[in-house]
N, C-alpha and C positions, 0 to 999 in steps of 0.2 A: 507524503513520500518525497522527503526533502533528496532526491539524487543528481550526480552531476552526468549531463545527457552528452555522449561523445561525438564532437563532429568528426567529418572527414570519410573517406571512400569507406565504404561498408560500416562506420561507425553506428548510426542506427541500426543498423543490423545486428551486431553486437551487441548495444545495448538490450534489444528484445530478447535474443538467446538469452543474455543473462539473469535478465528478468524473468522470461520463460524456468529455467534452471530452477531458479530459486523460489517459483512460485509452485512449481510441478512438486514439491518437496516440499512443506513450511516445516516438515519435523526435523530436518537436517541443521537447525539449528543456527541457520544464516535471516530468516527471515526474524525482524520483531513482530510485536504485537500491532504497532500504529502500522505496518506494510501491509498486515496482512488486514486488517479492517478496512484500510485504503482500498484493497484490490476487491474486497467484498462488497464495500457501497459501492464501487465503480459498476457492478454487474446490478446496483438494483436502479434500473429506470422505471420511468412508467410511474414512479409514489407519488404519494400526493405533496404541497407544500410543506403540511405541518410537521410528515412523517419524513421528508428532509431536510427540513431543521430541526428537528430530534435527532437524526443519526450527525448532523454535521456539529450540533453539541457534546454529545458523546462521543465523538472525533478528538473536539477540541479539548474535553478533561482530558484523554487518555493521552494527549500532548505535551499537555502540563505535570500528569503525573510518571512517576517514575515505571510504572507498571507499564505504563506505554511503550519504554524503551525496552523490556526486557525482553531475549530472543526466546523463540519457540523453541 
C-alpha cells in the first residue's frame, strides 16, 4: 500500500479516517485489489514462517501483475 502519509496538525488523523472510509466500503470502488489484500494480511498475526512467506509471495505477483491494480 504504496500511500503518501500527511504531516501536520491532525494530519494522521486524517489519514486514518480516510483509510477507515475506504476500508469500511471496498465495493465503493476506490479500494484496488493489492489495498485490500495488504489490509487482510495485516489482521493475520500469529502464522507461521512459511505461511508468511507464502502470503508475502502472493503479495508480490499481484504487484507485478496488472490484476493487482484493478479497483473493487
Amino acid at each position: 500500500m504504496d500511500r503518501e502519509i500527511y504531516i501536520g496538525e491532525n494530519g494522521l488523523e486524517k489519514q486514518i479516517m480516510q483509510d477507515l472510509e475506504r476500508t469500511a466500503n471496498p465495493a465503493d470502488g476506490l479500494m484496488t485489489v493489492n489495498e485490500l489484500v495488504g489490509g487482510y494480511l495485516a489482521t493475520k498475526t500469529g502464522v507461521r514462517q512459511s505461511t508468511r512467506i507464502g502470503y508475502v509471495t502472493v503479495q508480490r505477483i499481484l504487484k507485478k501483475e496488472s490484476f493487482g491494480n484493478m479497483k473493487i
